[in-house]
Structures are given as C-alpha cells and as structure tokens.
C-alpha positions in Angstrom: -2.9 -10.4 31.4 0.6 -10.3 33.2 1.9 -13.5 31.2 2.6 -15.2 34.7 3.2 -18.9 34.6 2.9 -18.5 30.7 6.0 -20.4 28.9 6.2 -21.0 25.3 9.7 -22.7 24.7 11.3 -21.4 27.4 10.2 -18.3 26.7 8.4 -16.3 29.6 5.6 -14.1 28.7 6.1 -10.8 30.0 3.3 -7.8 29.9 4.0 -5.1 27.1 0.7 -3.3 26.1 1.3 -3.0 22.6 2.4 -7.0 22.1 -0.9 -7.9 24.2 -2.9 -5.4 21.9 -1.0 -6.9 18.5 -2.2 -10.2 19.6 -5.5 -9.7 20.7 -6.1 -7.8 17.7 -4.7 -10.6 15.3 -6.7 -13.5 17.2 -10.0 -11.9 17.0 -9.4 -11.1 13.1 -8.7 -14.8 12.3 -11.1 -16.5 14.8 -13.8 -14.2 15.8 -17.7 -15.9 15.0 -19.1 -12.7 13.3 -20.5 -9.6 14.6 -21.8 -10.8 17.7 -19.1 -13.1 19.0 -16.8 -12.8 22.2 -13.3 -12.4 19.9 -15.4 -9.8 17.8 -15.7 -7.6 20.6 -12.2 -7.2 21.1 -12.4 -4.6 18.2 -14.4 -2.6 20.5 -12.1 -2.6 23.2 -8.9 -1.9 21.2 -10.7 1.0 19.6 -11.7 2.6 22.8 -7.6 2.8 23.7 -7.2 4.0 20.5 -5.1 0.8 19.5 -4.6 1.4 15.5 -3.1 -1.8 14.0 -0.6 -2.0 11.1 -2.4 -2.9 8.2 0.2 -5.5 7.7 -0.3 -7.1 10.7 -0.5 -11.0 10.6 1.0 -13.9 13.2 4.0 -14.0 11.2 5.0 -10.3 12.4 4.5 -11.2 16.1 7.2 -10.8 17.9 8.3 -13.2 19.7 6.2 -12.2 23.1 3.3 -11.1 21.4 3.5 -14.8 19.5 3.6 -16.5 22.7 0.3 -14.4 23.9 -1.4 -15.0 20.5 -0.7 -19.0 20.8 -1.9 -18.7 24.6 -5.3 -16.8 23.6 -5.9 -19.8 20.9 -5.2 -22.5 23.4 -7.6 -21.1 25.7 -10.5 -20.5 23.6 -10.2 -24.4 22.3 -9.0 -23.2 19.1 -6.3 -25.5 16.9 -2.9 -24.2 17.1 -2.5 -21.7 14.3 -0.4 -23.0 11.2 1.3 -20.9 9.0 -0.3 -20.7 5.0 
C-alpha cells in the first residue's frame, strides 16, 4: 500500500511500515470472521515479519497516518466507519 490518491481530511496517506502494520493489525482484531476469514489471516502475515503489537494497541492510539489507513481498510472491505466506545 503506498497511500497514493488516499486523503482523509486533507491528510495524505504516506507509506511507513510500522503505521501500515499497526493498522492492519488493529482492523483484523476488530473485524476479522473467525479463524478462517480473509482479515484473520493478516495475523499470519504480520507474524512472519515479526510485527509484535503493543498490547495496548487500539484505533484510539493510531496515529494520525496509520488512522487514515485503518479507516481506508474499513471502507474498502464494506465495513461501517469505526466509532469510538
């Protein structure tokens, strides 16, 4: 994902491994379908470059370009835009 033609609020997305691994990781943990769904196999990939999340991870502690991938991954899986608790 290189984040070109990606704008969320005037924001361009730009690439930076570690946001587009923080928001991969934090879509597939809120929408993934079980074991055997697409988003679940994310996990896989993120463990085979050794990606080791925060265990305080969440959409709130996006930052801001990681956010703008996160919201981009919902909208183009047909997901509802995530809303805060």
């Amino acid at each position: 994902m290189t984040g070109a033609g990606l704008v969320r609020e005037g924001i361009g997305v730009y690439f930076d491994r570690f946001n587009v691994c923080e928001a991969y990781y934090v879509f597939a943990s809120l929408y993934h379908g079980g074991q055997f769904s697409e988003e679940y196999r994310i996990f896989g990939r993120l463990d085979n470059i050794r990606f080791s999340p925060s265990p305080l991870i969440s959409v709130e502690s996006l930052e801001e370009n990681a956010r703008a991938i996160f919201d981009n991954l919902v909208e183009s899986h047909g997901h509802e835009p995530y809303e805060s608790e």
